[in-house]
N, C-alpha and C positions, 0 to 999 in steps of 0.2 A: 289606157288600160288594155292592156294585150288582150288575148282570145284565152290564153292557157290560164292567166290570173280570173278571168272572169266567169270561168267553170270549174274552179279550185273545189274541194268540200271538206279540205281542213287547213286549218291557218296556226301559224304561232302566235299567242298570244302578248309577244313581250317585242319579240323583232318585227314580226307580219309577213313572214317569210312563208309561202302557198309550201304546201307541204303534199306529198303523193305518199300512195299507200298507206299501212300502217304505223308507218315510225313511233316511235312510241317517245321521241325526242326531237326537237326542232334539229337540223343537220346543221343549221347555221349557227343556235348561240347555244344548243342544247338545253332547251328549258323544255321541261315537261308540260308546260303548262299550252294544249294544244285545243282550241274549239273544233269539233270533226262534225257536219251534219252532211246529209243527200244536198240541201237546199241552201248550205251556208252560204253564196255569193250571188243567190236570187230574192233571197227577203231583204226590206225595206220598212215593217214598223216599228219601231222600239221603243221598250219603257226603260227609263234610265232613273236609277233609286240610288241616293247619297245611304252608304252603310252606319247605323244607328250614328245619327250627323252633328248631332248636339253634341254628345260624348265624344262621341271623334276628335270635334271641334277643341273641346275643353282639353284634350288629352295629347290634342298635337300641341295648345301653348300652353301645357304643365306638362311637360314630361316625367314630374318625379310620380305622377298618378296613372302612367303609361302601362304599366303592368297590373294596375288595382280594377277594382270592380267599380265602375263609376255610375250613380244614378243623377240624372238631371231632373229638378222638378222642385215643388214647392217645399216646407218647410214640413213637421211629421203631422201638420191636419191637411196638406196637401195631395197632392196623384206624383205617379212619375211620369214625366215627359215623355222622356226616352230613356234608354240604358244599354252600355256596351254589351259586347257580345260575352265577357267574361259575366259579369251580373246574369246575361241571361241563363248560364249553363245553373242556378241558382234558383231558377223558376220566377226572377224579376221580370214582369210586362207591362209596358205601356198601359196608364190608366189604374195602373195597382195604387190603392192606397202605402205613403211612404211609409206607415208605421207597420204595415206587411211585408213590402218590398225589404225593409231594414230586418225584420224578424227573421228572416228566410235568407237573407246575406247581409249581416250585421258588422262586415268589413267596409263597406261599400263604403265610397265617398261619395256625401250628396252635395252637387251643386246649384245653386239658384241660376234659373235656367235668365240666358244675355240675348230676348228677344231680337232687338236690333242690329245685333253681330251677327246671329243665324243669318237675319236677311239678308242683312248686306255680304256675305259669306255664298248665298245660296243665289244671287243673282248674279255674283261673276262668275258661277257656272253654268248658268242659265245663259249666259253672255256668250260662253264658249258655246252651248249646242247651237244658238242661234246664229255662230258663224255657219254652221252647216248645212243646216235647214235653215227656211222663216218658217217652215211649219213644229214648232214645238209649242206644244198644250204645256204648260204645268200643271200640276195634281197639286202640290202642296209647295211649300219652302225647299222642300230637298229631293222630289221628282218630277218630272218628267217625262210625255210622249211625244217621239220624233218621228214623223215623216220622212226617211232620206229617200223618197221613190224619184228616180230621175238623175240622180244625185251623180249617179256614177262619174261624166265627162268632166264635170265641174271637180269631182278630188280627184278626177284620177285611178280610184278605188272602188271598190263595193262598197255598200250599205256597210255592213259586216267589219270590214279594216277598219274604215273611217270611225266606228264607233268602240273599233280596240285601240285606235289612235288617240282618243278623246277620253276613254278612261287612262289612259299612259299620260297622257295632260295634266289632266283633273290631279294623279298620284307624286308628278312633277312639280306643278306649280303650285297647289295646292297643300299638299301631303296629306291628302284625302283617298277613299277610294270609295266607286263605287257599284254598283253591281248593273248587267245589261242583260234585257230579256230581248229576243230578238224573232220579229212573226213577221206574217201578215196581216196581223188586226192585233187593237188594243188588247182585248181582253187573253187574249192568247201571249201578247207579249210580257204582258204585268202576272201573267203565272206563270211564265218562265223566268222572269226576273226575279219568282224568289225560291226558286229553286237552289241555287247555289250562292250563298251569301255566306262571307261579304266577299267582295274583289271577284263577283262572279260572272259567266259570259253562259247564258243558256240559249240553248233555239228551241222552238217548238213549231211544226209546220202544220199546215190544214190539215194534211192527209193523215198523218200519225194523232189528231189529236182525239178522236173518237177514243182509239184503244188508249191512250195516255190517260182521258177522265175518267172512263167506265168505271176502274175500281175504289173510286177515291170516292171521299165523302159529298156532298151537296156544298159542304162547308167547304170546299176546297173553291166553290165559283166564287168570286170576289163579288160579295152585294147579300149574299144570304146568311143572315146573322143565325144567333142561337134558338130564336123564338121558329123564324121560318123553317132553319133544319128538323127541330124538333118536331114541327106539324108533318113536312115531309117523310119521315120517320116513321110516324103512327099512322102514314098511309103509305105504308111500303116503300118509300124509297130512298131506301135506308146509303145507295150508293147512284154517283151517276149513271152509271150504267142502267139503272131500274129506270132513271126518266128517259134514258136513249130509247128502251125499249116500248115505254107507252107512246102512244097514239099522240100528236098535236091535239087534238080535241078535246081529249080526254084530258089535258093537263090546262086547257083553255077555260075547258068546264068547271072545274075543279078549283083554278087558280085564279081565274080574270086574266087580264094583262101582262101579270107574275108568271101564267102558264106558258105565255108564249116565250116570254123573257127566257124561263129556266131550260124550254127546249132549245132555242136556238144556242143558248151555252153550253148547253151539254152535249153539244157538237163541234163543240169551238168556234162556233159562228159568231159575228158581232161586223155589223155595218157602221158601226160609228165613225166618222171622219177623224185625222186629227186636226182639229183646228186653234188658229194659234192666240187664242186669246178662249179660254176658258170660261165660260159663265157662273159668276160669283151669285150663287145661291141665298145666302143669308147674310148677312150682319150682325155680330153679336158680341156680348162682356157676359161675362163672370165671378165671380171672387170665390177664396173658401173660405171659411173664419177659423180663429185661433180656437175656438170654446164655440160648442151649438150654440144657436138665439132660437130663444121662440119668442120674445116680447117682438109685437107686431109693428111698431112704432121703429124699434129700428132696426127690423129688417124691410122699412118702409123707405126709411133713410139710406140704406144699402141699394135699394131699388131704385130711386131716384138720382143717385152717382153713378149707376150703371147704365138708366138709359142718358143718362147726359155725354156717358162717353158711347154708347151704341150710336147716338142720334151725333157724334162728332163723325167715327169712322163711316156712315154713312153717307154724312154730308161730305169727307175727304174725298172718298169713292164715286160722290156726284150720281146717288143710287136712293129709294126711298122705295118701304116695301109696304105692303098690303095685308100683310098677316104678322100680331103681334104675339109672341113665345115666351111667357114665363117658367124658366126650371128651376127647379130646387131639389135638394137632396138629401132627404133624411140622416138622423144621426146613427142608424144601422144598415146607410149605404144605397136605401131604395131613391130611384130617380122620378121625378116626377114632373108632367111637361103639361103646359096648359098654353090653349092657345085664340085666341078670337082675329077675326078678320074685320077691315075695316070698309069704310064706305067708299073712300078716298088711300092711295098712298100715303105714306108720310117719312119722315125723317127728319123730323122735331122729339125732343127728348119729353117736354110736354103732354104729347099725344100718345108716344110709346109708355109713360109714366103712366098717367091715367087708365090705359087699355089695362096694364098691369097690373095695378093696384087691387080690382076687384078679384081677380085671379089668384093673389096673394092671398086676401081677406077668407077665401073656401079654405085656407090651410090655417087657419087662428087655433093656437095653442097647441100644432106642434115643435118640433125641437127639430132646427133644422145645420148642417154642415155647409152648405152650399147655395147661393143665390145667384142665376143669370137670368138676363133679356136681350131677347133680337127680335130684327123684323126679318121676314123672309115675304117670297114671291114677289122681287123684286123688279124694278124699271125704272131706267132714266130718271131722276127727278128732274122736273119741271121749273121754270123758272119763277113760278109766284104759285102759294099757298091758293088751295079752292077754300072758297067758304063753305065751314059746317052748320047746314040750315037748322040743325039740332042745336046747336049749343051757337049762337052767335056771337060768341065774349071768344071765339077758336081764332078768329083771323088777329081779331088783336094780340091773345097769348105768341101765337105765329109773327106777329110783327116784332114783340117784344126779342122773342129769342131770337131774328135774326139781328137785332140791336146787340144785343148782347153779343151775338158771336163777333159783331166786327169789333166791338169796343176787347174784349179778349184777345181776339185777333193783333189789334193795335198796340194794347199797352199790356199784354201777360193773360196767362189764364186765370192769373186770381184777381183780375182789376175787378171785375162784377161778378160777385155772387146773387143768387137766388132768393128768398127769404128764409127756403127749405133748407137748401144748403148750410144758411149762416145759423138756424136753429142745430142743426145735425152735428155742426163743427163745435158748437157750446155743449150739448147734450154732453159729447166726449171727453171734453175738459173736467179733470176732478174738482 
């Protein structure tokens, strides 16, 4: 990499051809499409985000629905997944119930979202950043943070090329596209990268990023929901800028832990490493139903097939966690989370059932939309169950179900049922 490409500060986007002054057109292929910053061929973090990926996905293999409004997600007692960017000019967003989402763009094509195709879809590009880096985090199924610090001798290029090279990839082999934030730290890269969506290429540097937050909401840092804005709000600090201007103490005082968090981002600050294996936080299943339940009994039977598949994906994961989360969600939409912690980890569907059940039992005789369970505060699991000195019939139930999973394992998932199970499967039969 020469000396002149490597003090460049605006790039073509489509050739990669270092650009001087202001051209307002690459001289090489004439594409307008030019990334210009002070600092474009010194930063090294990036958040790389697949442009709404579901929809994309479904719409690069149907083409006849290429130009339509597409929502991905359950059936009309379901949420939406995701939804293109045509849907969104429509006011459709992630987590809207579908029978809103459809009221408000009632053209819309809904399709049942192909979990295991996203995956497998969202790992061969995960495959590509990881020719680049070994340091890429994943966030989800369709993002990504990259580390290219050092990177330079090994492509040949900046940080900055190599990752307009990688979405020119992505849009090649793929027929995907998708948008790059481009810093010195996470949280500066991931609000630059949604700035310009989709097929987008933004920078954001240290130095410019005080005046970039000042005027923007609280809600603009990634972490501070509706609840926390609001509180910040009715204590004056209605923009970033208000928390630039108090005191660290004053917001330590005020906030706990949270205070210190929301001034070091309202500076653009964030130490976080990226590291390349991300810490999986929770484990969890959900379902919605067709028609609310409020009969106890079988949303006790709903409970119990959820934590059998929680306590599967746990066990996959080689993960067992310590604090058990029952949600559910009312039939006008309110969420509701309950949780106890245990004495021991676990990730037996047994243990998570049980923890759950009472939890259930404080909601008897409402009408509910929605049933999940997970464990979270997770760790390793352990090669052999501890005995529970409370209930000593635990090691045995614990023996049982690891019987059972190998017998599953061996001959299908339906060779051994439960006794719960085979009751819940009758219940259902007219």
């Amino acid at each position: 990499m020469s000396e002149t490409t490597s003090q460049f500060k605006a790039l073509c986007r489509d050739c990669f051809t270092p650009i001087e002054g202001e051209a307002a057109a690459c001289p090489n292929c004439r594409s307008v499409r030019i990334a210009r910053h002070p600092e474009l061929a010194q930063l090294s973090i990036a958040h790389v985000d697949c442009d709404a990926f579901y929809a994309a996905i479904e719409k690069r293999d149907d083409p006849s629905i290429a130009a339509k409004p597409v929502i991905v997600g359950g059936g009309k007692r379901g949420v939406v997944s995701t939804c293109c960017y045509i849907a969104r000019t429509y006011g459709v967003r992630s987590a809207m119930p579908t029978f809103k989402a459809l009221r408000a763009c009632p053209d819309a094509v809904v399709i049942k979202p192909r979990m295991d195709y996203y995956v497998a879809e969202g790992r061969k590009i995960r495959a590509m950043m990881q020719e680049l880096t070994p340091l890429v985090q994943p966030v989800s199924i369709d993002e990504a943070y990259l580390d290219l610090t050092g990177t330079e001798a090994l492509h040949e290029c900046s940080p900055a090329e190599t990752l307009m090279r990688l979405q020119a990839r992505i849009e090649e082999e793929m027929r995907l596209t998708v948008s790059v934030g481009l810093s010195a730290n996470k949280f500066l890269a991931k609000t630059a990268s949604e700035l310009d969506k989709p097929r987008g290429f933004s920078v954001i540097s240290p130095e410019e990023a005080p005046d970039f937050l000042a005027p923007r909401s609280p809600r603009f840092i990634h972490g501070v929901g509706p609840s926390l804005a609001k509180k910040l709000a009715a204590d004056g600090f209605s923009t970033i800028g208000a928390l630039q201007r108090s005191e660290l103490k004053e917001l330590a005082k005020r906030y706990g832990e949270h205070g210190l968090w929301l001034h070091e981002r309202a500076w653009g600050r964030d130490k976080r490493p990226v590291r390349a294996e991300s810490e999986r936080k929770s484990v969890s299943s959900e379902t919605t139903f067709n028609e609310d339940v409020s009969d106890l009994e079988t949303l006790a039977d709903q409970l119990w097939r959820l934590s059998v598949r929680t306590a599967d994906r746990a066990k996959s994961a080689g993960v067992e966690g310590r604090v058990v989360t029952l949600k559910l969600k009312t039939a006008d939409f309110k969420t509701i989370t309950r949780r106890t912690s245990l004495a021991a980890p676990t990730q037996l569907a047994q243990t998570i059932f049980r923890t759950a059940t009472p939890l259930l039992e404080k909601s008897a005789g409402a009408r509910f939309r929605l049933i999940g369970v997970g464990v979270s505060n997770l760790s390793p699991a352990k090669d052999a169950d501890i005995a529970d000195l409370i209930d000593p019939t635990a090691a045995k139930r614990a023996a049982a179900e690891r019987a059972m999973d190998a017998a599953r394992q061996k001959f299908g998932r339906d060779s051994v049922v439960t006794g719960r199970t085979a009751r819940a499967q009758q219940r259902k039969r007219p």
